[in-house]
N, C-alpha and C positions, 0 to 999 in steps of 0.2 A: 555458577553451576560448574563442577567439576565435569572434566573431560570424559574419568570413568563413569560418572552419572548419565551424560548425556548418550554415553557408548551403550547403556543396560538398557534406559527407555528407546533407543533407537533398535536394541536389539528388541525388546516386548515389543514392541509397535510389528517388529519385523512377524517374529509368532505367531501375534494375533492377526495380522494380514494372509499370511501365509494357510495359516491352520484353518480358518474361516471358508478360503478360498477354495482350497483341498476338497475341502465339502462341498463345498457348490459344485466346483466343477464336477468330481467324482458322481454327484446326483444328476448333473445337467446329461453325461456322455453316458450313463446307464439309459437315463429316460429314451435318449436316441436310440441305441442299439433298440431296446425293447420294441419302441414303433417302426424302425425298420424292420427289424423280422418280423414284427405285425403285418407290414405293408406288403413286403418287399420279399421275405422270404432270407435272405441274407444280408450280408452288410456290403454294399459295393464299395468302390476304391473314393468315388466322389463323396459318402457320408463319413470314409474316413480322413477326406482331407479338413471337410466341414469342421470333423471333433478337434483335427489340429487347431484349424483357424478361431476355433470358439475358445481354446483351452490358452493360445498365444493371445489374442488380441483382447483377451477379460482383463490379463496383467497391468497392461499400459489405461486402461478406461477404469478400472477397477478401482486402481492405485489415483488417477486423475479424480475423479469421484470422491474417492476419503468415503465407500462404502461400508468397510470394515475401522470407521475410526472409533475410538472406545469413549468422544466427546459427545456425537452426537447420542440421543433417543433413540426409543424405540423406533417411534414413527419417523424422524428424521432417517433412522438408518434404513426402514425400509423403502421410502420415497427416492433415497440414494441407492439405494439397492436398483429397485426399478428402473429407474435412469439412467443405471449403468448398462443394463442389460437390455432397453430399448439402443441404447446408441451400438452396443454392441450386434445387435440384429439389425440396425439400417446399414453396417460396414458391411456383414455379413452381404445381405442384400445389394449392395453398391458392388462388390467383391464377383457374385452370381452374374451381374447385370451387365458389368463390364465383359466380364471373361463368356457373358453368353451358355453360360452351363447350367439357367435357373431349373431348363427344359426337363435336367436330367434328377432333380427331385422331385420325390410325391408333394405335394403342395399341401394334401391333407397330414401327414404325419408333419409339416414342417410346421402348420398353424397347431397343432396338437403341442406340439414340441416347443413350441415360445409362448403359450399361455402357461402350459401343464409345468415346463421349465421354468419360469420366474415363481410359483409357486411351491415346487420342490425346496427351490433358492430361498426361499420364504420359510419354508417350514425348518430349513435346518437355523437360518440365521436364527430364530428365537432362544432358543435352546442357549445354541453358542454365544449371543449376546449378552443372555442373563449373566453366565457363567464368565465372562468376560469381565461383566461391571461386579458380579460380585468379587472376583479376583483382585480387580482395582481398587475397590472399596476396604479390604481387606489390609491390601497395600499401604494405601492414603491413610488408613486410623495408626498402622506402624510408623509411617514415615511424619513421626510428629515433630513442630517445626517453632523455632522463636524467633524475634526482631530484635537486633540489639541496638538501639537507636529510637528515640522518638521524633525525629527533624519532619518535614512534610513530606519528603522523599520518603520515608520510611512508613509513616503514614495511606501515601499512596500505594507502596507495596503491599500494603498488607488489605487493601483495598480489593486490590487485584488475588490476592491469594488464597483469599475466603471467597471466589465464584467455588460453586459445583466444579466435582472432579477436581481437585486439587490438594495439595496433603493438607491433613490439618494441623492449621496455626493456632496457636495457643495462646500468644500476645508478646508484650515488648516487655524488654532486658532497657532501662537505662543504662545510659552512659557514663551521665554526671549526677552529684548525688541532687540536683535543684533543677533536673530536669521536670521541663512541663508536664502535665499530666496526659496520660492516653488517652483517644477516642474510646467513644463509649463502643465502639466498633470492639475492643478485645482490652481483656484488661492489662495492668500494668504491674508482671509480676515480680521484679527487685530492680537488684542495681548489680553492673556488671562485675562486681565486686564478690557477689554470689554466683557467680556463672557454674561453676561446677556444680555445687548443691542442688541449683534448679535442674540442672541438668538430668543429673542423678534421681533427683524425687521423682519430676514428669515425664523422665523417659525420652527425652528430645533423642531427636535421629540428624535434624538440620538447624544449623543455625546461620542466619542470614546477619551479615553486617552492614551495618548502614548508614554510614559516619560522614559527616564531614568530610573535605582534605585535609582540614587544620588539624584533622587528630587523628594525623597517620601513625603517629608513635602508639598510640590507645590500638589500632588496627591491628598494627604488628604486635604490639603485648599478646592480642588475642589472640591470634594465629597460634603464636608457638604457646601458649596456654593451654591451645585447646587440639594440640598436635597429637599429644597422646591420648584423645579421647575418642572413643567411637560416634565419631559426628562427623557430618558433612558441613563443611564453612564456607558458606558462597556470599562473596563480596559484594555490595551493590552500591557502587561511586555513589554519592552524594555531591553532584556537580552546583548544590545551590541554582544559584542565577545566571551562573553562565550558558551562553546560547552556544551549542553543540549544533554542527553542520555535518550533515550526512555521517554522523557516527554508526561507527562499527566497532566488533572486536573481532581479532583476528590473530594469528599467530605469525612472528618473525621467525624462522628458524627453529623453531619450537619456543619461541619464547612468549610471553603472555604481549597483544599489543590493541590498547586502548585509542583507536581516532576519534578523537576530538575533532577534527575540521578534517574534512578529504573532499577534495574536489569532484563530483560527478564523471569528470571528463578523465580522470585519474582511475574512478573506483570503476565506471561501468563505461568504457570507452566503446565497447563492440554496439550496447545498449544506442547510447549517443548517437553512436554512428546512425544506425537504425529509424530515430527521431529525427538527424535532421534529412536523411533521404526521403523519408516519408512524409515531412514537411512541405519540402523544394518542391518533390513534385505534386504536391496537393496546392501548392501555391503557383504552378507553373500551370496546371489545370482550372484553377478557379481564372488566373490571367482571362487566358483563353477565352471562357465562358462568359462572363464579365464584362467584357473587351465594348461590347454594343454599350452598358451601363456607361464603362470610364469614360467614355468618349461624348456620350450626353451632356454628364457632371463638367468633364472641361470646359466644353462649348458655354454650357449654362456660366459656367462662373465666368468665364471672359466675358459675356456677355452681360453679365448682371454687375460686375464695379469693376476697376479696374486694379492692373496690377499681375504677378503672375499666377496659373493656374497652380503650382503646388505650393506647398509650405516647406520650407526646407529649416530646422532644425539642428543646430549639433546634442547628441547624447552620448550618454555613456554607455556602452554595450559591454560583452563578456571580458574579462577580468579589465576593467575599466577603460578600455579603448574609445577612442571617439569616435562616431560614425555621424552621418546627416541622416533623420530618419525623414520620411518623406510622406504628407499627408495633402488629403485637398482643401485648400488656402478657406479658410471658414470667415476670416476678418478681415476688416479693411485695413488694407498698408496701413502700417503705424510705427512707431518708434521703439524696438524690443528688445531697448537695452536692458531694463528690468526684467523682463521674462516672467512677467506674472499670470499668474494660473488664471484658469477662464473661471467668472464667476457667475450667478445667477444673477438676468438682463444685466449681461452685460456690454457695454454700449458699444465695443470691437467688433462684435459679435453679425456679421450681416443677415439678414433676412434668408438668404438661402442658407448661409452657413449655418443659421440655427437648423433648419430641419437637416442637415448635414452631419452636424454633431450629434443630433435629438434621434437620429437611425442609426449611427457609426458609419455611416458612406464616407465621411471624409479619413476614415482610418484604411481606408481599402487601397491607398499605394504603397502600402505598408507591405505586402504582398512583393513587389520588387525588393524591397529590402530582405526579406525572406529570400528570394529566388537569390540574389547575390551573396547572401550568408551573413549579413549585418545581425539579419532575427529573427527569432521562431516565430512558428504560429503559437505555440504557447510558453509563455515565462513569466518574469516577472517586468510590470510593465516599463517603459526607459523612461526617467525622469530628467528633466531639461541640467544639463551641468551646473546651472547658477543654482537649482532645488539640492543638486546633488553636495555641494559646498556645504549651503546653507546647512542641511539637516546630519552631514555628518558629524560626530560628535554628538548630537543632540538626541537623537534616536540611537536605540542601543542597537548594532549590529547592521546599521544603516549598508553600508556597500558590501556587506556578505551575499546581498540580492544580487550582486555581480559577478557572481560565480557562476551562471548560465547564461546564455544570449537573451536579451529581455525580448518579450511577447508580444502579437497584437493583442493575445489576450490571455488571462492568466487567472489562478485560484482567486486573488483580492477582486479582479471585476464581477465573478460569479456570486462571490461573497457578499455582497456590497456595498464592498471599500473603494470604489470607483468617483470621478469626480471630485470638487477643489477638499484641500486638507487644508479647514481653518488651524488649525491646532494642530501641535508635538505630539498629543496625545492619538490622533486620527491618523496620523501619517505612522505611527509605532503599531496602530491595528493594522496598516495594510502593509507593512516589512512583514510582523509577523506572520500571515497569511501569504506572502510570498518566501518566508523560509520554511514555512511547513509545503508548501509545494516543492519546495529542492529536495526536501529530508525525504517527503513521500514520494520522489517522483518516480512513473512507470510511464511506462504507453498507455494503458489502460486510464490513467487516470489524464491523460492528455487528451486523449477519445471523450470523456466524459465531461471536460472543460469546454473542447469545443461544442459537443450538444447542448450543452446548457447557457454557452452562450448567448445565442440568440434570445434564446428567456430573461439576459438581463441586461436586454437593452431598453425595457418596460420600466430599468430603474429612473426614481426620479431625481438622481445628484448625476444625470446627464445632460450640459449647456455645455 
């Protein structure tokens, strides 16, 4: 997508934000005046700081909201509308409560004023909303669009291109003349041999490419082809098979720049930071609390065989560093030169270390590894070095999981890729699943791994 394309809908986005809002507010600060000289007789200094504070704090809630976005509904945008304007009235109120000045409002024009208010806000959004979507719609049937490519990348795109609210696509441009045939999804109107003519007959406004790499020479023909024509050309890599890690695009200098692989701790360092602070001391806290458990669990296992109370381990942790990760000892002393994975009854396995395993209590010194910075509470999880050997090479993308600190627990356990990996094939589902956690990763979705954890400790590929 062109930079001036992106500059126009960022400015219509701005418009329609703007223009929508204008309305609101300008109905929200009439209705007030009105019920203060109803009430009050005039307007005091306190209802005009209120109109400030209503007319500032809508901006930031407003815009957080996406109350004026031109994707959602009717009913979606007034539900977000709503929502916008109850959080705006509880700041309001927090704002009163603190500062101790609720005293010096009438109480009835304010309840008058935030019912009568969201329904002004209401009556104008409709109007403006129509005319909004109609504007856009209008837009969309101009802004008509082709695929010049049939590969499954391009496939997918156009997958995605035909939801609501999007321009309309018209179908695929082959490439080569023995290209496959198109989904029944949009037809398949020539070969790009005829680019110009179709161009010309259906009016195209955009054309999307979406090629290979191997047919960068075909890419560039089209470019300067289609230089002098009133088209928009937006490129869309055809990476095939290759596993792309935390890509972006981005500008050097103003020059165009494609990551293929960038490191988290590279691209969102502040981010990072943030995670493992909130980690340590959420692992520094559960210690604490805990403290009366871990001290049970030791006693029991010295008690119950012998041998020492933890397991100590070597693993690979973030960019493949070795650390010992440390769990509670589940098996009886044995020989671990092979380092073979726990299987179901399996006969290592002791009597307490099964219900050990079978609750995850023996992963909770894991928790020290965290406080020292060995590992998060969420990543991808650390595999013993002799797994980590064996499966490189054989698993595509295999130690690209080592590009964050691995996990007590992580997107593959929730999933449930947890438990022994007979098979290349089962150990390539939980890579996967642990590099779509790097590619997605947030706070947010870190939050939502640990809650869900607990629910997939019910799975039953845990011995």
């Amino acid at each position: 997508m062109t930079p001036q394309f992106t500059a126009q809908m960022a400015h219509r986005r701005g418009l329609t934000f703007w223009g929508q809002w204008l309305c609101a507010m300008t109905l929200v600060n009439l209705l007030l005046i009105g019920l203060v000289q109803w009430r009050v007789g005039n307007l005091p200094s306190e209802y005009r700081v209120l109109m400030i504070l209503t007319v500032v704090g809508s901006v930031p809630i407003y815009s957080l909201m996406q109350v004026y976005h031109k994707r959602h509904g009717l009913l979606v945008g007034l539900a977000r509308l709503l929502a916008g304007w109850l959080i705006l009235l509880a700041v309001l109120i927090s704002i009163a409560f603190v500062t101790q000045t609720s005293i010096l409002f009438s109480r009835q024009a304010i309840i008058v004023w935030a019912v009568v208010g969201f329904l002004a806000q209401a009556t104008s959004f409709l109007p403006l909303h129509f005319v909004v979507r109609l504007y856009s719609r209008m837009i969309r049937n101009e802004r008509r669009s082709v695929i010049i490519g049939t590969c499954p990348t391009a496939h997918e795109l156009a997958k995605k291109l035909t939801t609501p609210n999007r321009a309309l696509l018209l179908g695929f441009i082959a490439a080569k003349q023995h290209s496959g045939p198109a989904p029944s999804i949009l037809p398949l109107l020539g070969h790009v041999d005829d680019i110009r003519e179709i161009i010309n007959r259906l009016g195209i406004r955009r054309v999307y490419i979406v090629l290979p790499m191997a047919e960068a020479a075909t890419i560039e023909a089209l470019y300067i082809d289609l230089l002098d024509i009133n088209v928009d050309v937006v490129w869309i890599p055809d990476f095939g098979g290759m596993v792309l890690l935390n890509h972006s695009i981005s500008e050097i200098e103003r020059m165009p720049a494609i990551y293929l692989n960038e490191s988290l701790i590279t691209s969102h360092p502040g981010s990072l930071f943030c995670k493992e602070l909130f980690e340590r001391s959420v692992a520094a806290v559960a210690i604490i609390l805990l403290s009366p458990l871990l001290l049970g669990v030791a006693v029991a296992i010295k008690l119950s065989s012998p041998g020492p109370v933890l397991f100590k381990q070597n693993r690979h942790g973030c960019d493949g560093e070795v650390f010992k990760v440390w769990k509670f000892r589940s098996m009886s002393v044995h020989d671990d030169q092979q380092v073979r994975q726990a299987t179901r009854d399996d006969k290592r396995v002791t009597p307490l270390g099964r219900f050990l395993r079978r609750s995850s209590i023996d992963e909770l010194p894991q928790l020290f590894n965290v406080l020292l910075g060995h590992m998060a509470l969420v990543g991808p999880r650390p595999h013993a070095v002799t797994h980590n050997i064996y499966y490189t090479g054989k698993v595509s993308a295999y130690m690209a999981r080592h590009r964050l600190k691995p996990g007590i627990t992580g997107l593959a356990q929730i999933t449930g890729h947890r438990g022994e990996t007979e098979t290349v094939e089962e150990m390539q589902l939980r890579v996967a699943q642990d590099l779509t956690y790097i590619n997605h990763w947030s706070m947010w979705l870190d939050i939502k791994i640990l809650l869900k954890t607990p629910f997939s400790l019910f799975s039953k590929n845990i011995y």
